[in-house]
N, CA, C and O atoms as a GROMACS GRO file, in nm:
protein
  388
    1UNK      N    1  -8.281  -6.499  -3.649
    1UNK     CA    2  -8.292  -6.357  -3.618
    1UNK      C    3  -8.154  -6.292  -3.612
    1UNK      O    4  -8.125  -6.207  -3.697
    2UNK      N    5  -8.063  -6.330  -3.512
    2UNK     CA    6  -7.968  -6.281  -3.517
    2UNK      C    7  -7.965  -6.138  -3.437
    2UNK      O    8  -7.920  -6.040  -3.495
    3UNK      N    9  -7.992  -6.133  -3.366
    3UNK     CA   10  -7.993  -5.992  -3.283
    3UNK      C   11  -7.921  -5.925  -3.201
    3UNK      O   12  -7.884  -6.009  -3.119
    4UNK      N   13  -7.889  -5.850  -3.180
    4UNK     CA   14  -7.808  -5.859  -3.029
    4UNK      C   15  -7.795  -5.953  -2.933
    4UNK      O   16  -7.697  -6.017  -2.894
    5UNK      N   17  -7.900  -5.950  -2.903
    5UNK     CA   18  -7.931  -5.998  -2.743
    5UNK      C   19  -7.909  -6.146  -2.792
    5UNK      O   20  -7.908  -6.230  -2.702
    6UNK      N   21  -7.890  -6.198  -2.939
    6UNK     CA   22  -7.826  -6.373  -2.952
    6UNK      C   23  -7.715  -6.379  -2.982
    6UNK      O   24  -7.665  -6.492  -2.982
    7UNK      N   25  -7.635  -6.268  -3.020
    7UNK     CA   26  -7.471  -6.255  -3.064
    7UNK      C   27  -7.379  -6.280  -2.946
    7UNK      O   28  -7.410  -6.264  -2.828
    8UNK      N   29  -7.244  -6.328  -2.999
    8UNK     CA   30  -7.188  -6.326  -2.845
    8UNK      C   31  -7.025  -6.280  -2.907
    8UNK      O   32  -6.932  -6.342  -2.959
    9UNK      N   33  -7.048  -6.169  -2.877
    9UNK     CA   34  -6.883  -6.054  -2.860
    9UNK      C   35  -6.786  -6.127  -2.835
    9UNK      O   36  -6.775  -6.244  -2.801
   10UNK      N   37  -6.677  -6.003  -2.866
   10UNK     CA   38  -6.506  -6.045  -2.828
   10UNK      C   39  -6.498  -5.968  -2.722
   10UNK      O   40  -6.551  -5.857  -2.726
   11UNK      N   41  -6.429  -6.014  -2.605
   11UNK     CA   42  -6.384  -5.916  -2.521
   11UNK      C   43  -6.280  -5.822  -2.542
   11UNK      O   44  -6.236  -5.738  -2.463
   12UNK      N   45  -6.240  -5.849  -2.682
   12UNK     CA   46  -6.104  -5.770  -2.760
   12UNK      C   47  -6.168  -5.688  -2.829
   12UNK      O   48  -6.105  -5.647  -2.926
   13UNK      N   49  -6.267  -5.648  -2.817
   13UNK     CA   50  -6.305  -5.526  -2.920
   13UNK      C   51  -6.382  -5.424  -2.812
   13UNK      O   52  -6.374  -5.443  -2.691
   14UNK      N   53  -6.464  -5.302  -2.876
   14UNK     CA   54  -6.535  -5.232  -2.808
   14UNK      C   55  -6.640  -5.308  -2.733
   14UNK      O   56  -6.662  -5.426  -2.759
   15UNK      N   57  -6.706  -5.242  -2.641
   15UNK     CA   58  -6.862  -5.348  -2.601
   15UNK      C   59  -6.967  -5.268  -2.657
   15UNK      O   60  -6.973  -5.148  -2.684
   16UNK      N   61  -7.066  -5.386  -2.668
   16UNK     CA   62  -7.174  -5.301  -2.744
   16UNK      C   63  -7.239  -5.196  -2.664
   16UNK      O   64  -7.192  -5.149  -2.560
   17UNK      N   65  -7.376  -5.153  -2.732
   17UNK     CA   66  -7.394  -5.034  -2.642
   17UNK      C   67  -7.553  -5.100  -2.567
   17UNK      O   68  -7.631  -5.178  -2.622
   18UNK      N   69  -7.566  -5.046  -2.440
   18UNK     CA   70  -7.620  -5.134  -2.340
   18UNK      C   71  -7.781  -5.093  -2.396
   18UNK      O   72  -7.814  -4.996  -2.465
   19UNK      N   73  -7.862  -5.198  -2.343
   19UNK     CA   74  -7.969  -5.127  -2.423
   19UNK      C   75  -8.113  -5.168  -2.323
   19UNK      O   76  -8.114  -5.281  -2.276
   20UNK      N   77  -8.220  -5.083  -2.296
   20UNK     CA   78  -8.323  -5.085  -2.154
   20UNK      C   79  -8.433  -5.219  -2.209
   20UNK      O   80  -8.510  -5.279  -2.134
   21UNK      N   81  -8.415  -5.242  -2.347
   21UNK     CA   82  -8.516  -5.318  -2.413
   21UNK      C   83  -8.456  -5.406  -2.504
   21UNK      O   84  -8.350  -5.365  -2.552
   22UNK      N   85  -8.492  -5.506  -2.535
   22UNK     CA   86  -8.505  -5.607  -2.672
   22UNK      C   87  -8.496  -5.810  -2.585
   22UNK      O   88  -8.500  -5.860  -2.473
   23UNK      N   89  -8.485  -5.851  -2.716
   23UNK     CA   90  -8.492  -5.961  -2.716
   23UNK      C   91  -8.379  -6.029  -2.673
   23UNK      O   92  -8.274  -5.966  -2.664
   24UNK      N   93  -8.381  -6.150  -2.643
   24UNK     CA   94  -8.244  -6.252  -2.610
   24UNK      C   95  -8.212  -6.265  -2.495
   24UNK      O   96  -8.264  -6.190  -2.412
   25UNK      N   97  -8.112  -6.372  -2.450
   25UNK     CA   98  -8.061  -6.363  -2.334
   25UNK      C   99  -8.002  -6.236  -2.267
   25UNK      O  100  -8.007  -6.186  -2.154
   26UNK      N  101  -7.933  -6.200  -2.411
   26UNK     CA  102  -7.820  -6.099  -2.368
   26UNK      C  103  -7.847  -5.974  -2.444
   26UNK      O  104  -7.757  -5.914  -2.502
   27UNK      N  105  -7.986  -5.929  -2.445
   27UNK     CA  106  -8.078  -5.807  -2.502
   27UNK      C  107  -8.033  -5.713  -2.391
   27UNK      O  108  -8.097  -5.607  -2.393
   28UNK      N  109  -7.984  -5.717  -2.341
   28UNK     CA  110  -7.954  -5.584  -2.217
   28UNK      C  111  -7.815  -5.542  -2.239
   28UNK      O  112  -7.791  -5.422  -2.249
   29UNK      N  113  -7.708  -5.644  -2.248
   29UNK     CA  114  -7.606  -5.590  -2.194
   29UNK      C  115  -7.490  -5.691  -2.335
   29UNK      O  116  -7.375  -5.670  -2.375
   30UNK      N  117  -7.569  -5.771  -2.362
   30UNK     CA  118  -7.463  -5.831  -2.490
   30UNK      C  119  -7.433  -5.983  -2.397
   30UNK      O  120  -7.464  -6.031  -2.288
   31UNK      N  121  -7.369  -6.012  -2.494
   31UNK     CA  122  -7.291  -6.196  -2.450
   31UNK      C  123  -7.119  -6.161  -2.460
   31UNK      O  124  -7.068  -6.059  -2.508
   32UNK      N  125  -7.074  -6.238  -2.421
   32UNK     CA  126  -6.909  -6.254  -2.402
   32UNK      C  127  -6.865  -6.348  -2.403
   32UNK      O  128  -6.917  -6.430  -2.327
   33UNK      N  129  -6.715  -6.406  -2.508
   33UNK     CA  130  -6.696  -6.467  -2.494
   33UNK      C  131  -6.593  -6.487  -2.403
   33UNK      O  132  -6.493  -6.518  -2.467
   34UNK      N  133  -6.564  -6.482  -2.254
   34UNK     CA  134  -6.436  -6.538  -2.145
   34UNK      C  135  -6.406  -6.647  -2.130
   34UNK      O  136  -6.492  -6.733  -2.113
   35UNK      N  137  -6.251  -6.679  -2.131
   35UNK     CA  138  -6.189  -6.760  -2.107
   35UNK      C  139  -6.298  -6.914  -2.151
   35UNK      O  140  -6.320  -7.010  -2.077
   36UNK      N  141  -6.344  -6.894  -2.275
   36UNK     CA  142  -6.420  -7.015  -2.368
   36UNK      C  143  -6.546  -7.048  -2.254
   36UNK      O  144  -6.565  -7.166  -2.227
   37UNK      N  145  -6.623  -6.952  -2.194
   37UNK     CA  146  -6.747  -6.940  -2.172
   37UNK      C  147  -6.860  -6.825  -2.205
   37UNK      O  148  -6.814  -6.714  -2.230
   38UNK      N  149  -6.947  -6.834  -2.206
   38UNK     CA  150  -7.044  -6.700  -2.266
   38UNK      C  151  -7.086  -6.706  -2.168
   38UNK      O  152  -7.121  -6.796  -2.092
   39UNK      N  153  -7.079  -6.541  -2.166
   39UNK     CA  154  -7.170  -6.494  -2.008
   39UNK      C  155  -7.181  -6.365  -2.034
   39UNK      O  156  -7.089  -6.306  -2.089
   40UNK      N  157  -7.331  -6.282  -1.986
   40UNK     CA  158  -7.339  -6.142  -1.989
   40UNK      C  159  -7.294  -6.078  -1.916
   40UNK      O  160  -7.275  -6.136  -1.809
   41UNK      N  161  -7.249  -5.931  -1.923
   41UNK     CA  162  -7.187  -5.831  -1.766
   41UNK      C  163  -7.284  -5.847  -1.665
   41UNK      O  164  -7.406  -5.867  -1.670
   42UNK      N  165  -7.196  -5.833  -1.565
   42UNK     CA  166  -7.223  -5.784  -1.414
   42UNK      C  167  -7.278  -5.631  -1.377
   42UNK      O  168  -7.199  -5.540  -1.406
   43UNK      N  169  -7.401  -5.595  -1.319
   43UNK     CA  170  -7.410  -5.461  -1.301
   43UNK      C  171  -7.279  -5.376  -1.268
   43UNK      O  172  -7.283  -5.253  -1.266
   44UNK      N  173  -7.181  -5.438  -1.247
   44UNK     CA  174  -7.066  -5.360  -1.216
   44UNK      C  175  -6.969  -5.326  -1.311
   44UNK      O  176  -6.882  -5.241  -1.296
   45UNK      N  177  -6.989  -5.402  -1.417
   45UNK     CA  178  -6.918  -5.406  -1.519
   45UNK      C  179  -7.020  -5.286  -1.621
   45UNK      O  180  -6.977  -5.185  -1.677
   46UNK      N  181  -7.126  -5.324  -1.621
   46UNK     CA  182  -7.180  -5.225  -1.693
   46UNK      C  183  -7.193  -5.085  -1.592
   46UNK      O  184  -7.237  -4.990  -1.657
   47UNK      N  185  -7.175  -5.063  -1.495
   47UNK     CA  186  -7.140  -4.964  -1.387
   47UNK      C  187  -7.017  -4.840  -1.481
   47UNK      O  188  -7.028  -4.724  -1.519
   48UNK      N  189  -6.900  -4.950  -1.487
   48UNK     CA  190  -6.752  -4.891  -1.530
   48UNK      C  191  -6.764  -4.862  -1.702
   48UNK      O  192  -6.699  -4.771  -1.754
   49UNK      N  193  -6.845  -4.942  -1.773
   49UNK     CA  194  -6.840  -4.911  -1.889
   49UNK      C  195  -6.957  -4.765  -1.904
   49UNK      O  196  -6.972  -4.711  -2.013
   50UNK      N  197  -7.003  -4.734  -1.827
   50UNK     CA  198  -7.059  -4.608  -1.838
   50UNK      C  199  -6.997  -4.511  -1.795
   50UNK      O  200  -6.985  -4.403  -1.853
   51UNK      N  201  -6.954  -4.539  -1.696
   51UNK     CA  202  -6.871  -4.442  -1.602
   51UNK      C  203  -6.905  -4.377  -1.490
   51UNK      O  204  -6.870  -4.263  -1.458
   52UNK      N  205  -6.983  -4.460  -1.424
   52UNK     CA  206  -7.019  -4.381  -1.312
   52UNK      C  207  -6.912  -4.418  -1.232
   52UNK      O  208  -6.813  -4.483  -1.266
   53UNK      N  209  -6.943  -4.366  -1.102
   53UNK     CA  210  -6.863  -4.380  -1.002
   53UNK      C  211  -6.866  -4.447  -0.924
   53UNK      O  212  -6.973  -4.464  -0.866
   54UNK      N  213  -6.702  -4.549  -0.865
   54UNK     CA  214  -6.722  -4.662  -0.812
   54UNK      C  215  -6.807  -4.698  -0.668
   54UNK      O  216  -6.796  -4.804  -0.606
   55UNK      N  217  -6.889  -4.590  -0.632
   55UNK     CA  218  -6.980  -4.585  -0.490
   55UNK      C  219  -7.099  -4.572  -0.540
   55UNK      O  220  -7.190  -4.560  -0.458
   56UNK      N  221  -7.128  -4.570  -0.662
   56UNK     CA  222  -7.209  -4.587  -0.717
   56UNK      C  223  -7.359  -4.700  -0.682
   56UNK      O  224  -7.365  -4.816  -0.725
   57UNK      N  225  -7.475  -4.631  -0.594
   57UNK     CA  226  -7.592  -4.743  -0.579
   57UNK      C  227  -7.647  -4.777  -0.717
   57UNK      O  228  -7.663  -4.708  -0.818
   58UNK      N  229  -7.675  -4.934  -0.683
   58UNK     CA  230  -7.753  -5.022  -0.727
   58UNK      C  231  -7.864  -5.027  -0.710
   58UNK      O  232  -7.905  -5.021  -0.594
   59UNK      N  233  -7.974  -5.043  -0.839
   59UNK     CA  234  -8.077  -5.081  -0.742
   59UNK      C  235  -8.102  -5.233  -0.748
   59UNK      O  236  -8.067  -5.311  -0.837
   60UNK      N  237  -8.177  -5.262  -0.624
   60UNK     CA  238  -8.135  -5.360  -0.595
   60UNK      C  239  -8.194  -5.508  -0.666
   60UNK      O  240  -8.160  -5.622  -0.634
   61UNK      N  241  -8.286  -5.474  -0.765
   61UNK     CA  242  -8.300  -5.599  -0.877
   61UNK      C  243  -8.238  -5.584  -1.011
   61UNK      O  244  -8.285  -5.497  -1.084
   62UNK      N  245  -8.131  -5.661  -1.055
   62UNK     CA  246  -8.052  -5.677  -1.156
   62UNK      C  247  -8.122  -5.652  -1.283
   62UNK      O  248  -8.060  -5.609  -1.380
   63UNK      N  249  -8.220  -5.670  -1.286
   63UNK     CA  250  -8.296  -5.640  -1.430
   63UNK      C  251  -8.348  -5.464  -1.455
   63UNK      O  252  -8.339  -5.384  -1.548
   64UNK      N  253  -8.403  -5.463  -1.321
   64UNK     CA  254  -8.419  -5.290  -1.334
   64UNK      C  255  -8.267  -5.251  -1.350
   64UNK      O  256  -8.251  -5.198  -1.460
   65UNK      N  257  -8.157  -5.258  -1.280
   65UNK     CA  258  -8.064  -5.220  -1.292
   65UNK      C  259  -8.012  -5.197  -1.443
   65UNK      O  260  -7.995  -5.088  -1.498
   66UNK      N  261  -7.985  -5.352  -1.509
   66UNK     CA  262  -7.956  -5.296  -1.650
   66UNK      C  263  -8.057  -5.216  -1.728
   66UNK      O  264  -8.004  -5.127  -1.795
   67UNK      N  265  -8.192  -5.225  -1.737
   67UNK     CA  266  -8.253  -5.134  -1.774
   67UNK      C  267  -8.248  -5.002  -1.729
   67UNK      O  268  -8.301  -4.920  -1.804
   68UNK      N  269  -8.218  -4.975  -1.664
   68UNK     CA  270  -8.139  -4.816  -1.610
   68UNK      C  271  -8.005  -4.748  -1.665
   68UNK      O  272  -7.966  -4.632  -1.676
   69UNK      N  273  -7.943  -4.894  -1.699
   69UNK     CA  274  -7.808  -4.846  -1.790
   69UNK      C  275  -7.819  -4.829  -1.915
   69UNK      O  276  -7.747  -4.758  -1.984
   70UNK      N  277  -7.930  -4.906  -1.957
   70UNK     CA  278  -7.928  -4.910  -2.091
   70UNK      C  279  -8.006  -4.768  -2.109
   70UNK      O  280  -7.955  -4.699  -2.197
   71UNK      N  281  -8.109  -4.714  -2.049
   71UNK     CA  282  -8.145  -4.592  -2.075
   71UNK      C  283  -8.091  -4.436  -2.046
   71UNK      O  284  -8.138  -4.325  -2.068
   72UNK      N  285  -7.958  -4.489  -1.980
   72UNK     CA  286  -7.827  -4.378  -1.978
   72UNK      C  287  -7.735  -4.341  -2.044
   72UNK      O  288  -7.686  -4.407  -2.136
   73UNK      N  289  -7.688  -4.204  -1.998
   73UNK     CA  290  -7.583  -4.210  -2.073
   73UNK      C  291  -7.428  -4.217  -2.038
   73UNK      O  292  -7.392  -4.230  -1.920
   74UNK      N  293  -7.345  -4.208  -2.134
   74UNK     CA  294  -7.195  -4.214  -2.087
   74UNK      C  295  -7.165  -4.096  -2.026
   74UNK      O  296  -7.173  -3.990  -2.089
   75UNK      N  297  -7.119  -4.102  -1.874
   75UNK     CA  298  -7.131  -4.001  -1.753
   75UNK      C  299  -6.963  -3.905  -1.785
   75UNK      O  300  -6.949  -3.808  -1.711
   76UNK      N  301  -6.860  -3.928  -1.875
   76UNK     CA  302  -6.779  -3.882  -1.911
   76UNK      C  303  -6.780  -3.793  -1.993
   76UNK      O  304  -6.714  -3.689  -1.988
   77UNK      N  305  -6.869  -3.831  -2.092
   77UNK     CA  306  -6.905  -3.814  -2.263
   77UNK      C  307  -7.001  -3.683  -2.212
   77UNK      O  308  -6.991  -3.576  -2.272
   78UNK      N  309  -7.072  -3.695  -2.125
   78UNK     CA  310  -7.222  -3.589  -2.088
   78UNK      C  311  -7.097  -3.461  -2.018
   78UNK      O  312  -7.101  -3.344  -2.056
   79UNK      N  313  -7.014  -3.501  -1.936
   79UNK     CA  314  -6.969  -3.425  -1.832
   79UNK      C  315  -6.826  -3.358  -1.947
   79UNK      O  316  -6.761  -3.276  -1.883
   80UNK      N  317  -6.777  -3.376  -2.074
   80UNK     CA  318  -6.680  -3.318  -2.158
   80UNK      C  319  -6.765  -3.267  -2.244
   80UNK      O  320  -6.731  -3.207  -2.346
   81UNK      N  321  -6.923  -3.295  -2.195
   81UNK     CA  322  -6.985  -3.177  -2.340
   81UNK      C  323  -7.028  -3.058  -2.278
   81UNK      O  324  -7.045  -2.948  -2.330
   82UNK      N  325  -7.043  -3.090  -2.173
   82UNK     CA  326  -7.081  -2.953  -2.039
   82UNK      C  327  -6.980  -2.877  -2.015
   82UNK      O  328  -6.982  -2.755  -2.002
   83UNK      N  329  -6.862  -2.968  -2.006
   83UNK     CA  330  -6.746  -2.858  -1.955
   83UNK      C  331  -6.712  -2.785  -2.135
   83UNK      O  332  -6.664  -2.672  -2.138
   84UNK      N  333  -6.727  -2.823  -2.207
   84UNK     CA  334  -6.670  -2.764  -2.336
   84UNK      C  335  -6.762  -2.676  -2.369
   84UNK      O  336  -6.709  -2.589  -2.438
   85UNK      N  337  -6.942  -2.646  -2.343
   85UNK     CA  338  -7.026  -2.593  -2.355
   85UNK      C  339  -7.009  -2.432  -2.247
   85UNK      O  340  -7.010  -2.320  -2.300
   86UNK      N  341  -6.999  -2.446  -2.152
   86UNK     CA  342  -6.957  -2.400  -2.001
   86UNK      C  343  -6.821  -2.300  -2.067
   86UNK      O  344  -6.833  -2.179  -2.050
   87UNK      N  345  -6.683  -2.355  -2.147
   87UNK     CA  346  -6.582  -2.300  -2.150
   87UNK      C  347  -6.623  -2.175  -2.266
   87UNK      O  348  -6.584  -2.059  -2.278
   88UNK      N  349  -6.719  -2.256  -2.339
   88UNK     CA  350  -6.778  -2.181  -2.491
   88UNK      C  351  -6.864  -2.084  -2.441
   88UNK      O  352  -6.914  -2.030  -2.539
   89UNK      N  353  -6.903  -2.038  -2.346
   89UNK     CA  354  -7.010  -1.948  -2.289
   89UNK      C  355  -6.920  -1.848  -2.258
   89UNK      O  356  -6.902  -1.740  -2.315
   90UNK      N  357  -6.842  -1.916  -2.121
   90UNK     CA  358  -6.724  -1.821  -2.035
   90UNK      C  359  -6.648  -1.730  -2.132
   90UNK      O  360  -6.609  -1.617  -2.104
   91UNK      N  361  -6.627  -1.809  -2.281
   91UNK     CA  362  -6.496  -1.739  -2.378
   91UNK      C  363  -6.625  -1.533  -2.453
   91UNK      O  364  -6.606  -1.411  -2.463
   92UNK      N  365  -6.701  -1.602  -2.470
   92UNK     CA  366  -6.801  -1.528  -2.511
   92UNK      C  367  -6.822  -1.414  -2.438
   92UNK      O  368  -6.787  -1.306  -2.487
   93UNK      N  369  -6.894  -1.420  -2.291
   93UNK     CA  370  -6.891  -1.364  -2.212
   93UNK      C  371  -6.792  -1.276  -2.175
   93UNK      O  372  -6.808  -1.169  -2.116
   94UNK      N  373  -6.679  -1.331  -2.217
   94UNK     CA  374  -6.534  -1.230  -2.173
   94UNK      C  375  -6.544  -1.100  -2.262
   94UNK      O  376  -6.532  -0.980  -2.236
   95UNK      N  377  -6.582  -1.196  -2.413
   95UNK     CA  378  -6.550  -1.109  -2.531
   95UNK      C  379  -6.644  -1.029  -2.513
   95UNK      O  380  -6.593  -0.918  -2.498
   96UNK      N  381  -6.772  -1.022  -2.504
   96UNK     CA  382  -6.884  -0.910  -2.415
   96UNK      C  383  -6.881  -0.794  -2.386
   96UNK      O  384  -6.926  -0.685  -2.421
   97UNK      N  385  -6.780  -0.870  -2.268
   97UNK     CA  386  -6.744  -0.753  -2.120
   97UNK      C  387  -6.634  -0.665  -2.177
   97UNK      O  388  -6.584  -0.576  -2.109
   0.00000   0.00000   0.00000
């Protein structure tokens, strides 16, 4: 098959993108290869690669959890399309008035 969730990444490149569904061990969140072991992220790790914030609740079973990330989005990426949307209104509005 070959799927995601059976591939196992570089920690030297981008990470894949997290995902609420599929197959494999590492169908949620990807495989890694560290220091010559494979292992998937930590809700905390997939926490920072989204970007939430480090006070950020958990809930408290690891599987709902990554399935919650994987059906989110990047909290940076959402919050520079709002503020650029927001600035594109304000510029308009001026020109208006």
């Amino acid at each position: 098959k070959g799927g995601q969730g059976e591939r196992v990444y570089s920690t030297k490149g981008h990470a894949i993108t997290l995902s609420a569904f599929g197959g494999g061990i590492g169908a949620k969140t990807g495989m890694y290869l560290v220091d010559g072991r494979v292992r998937r992220l930590h809700p905390e790790e997939c926490r920072r690669l989204m970007g939430f914030p480090e006070d950020f609740y958990f809930h408290r079973s690891r599987n709902v959890s990554f399935k919650l990330f994987g059906n989110s989005v990047i909290v940076p990426v959402v919050s520079k399309i709002f503020h650029n949307i927001e600035r594109s209104l304000f510029k308009k509005n001026l020109k208006a008035a």
